[in-house]
C-alpha positions in Angstrom: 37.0 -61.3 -62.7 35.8 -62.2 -59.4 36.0 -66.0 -57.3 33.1 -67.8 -56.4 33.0 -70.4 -53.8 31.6 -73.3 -54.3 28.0 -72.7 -52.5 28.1 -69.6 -54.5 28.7 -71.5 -58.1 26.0 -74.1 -57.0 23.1 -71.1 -56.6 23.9 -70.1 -59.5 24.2 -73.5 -61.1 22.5 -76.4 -58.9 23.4 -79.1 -61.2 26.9 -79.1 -60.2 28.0 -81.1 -57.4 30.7 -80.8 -54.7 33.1 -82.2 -56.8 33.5 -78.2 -58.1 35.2 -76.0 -55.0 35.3 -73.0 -56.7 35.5 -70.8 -59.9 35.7 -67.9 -61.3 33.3 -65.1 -62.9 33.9 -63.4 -66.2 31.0 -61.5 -67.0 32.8 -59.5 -70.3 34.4 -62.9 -71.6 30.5 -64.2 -72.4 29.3 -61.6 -74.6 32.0 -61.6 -76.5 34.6 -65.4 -77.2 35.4 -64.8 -80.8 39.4 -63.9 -79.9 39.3 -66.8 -77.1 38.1 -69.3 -79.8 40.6 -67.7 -82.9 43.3 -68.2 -80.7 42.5 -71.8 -79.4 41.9 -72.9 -83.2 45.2 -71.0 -83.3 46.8 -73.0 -80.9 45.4 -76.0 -81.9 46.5 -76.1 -85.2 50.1 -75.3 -84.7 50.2 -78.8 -82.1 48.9 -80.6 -85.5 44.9 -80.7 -85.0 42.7 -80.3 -87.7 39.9 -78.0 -87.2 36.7 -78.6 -89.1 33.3 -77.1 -89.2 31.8 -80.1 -91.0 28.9 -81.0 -89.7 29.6 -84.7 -87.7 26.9 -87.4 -87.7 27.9 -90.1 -85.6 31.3 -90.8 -83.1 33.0 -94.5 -84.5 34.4 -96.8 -82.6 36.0 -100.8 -83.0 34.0 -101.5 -79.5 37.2 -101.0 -77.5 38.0 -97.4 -78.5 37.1 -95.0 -80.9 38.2 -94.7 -84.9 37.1 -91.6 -85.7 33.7 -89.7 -87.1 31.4 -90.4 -90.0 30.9 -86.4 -91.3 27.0 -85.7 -92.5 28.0 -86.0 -95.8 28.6 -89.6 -95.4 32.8 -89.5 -95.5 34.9 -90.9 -92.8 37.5 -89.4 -90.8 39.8 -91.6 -89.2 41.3 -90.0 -86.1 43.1 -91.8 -82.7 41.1 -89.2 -80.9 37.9 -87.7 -80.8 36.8 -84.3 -78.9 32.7 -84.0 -78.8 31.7 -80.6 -78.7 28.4 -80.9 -79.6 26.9 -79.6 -76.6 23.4 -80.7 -76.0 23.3 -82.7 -78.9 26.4 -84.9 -78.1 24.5 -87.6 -76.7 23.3 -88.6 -80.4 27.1 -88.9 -81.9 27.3 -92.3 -79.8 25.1 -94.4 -77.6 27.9 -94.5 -75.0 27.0 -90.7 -74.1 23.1 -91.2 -74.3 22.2 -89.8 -71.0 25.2 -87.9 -70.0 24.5 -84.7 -71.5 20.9 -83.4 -71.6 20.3 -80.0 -72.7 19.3 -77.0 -70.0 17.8 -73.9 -70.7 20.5 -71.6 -69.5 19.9 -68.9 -67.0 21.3 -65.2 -66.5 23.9 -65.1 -64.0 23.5 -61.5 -63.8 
């Protein structure tokens, strides 16, 4: 693991701003998340989430806040909160996030 400053973050990714000081690189955690992402389901679980892999087709909300999801299959899950994690394609869960994720073709950072 090595820290990058923040001009050094920025060459390798110019859409971030200043708002980002610093970070670190991980080149082995990339090639490889599955034990990151069993344990964070893990983790996730036991503090009472449910964890689905159902595919989600749109993000529902009473106009003040949202409900929950309606899954691809047409059923609705009620939920007091939501987590998108759609990446590029979370901007079509909800009109709310139509422009403020956009999909980039991602480069090698080495």
């Amino acid at each position: 693991m090595r820290p990058l400053t923040g001009r050094e973050l920025r060459r390798l990714e110019p859409a971030l701003g200043p708002e980002v000081p610093a970070a670190c690189r991980c080149p082995t955690t990339r090639r490889d998340n599955r034990r990151l992402l069993a344990a964070l389901a893990a983790a996730a679980e036991r503090a009472g989430v449910v964890v689905s892999d159902r595919g989600v087709a749109r993000v529902l909300d009473d106009g003040a806040r949202v409900t929950g999801v309606r899954l691809a299959d047409g059923v609705t899950v009620a939920a007091d909160a939501v987590v998108v994690a759609a990446g590029a394609h979370s901007s079509s869960l909800h009109p709310v996030l139509d422009g403020l994720v956009r999909p980039v073709k991602a480069r090698s950072c080495g």
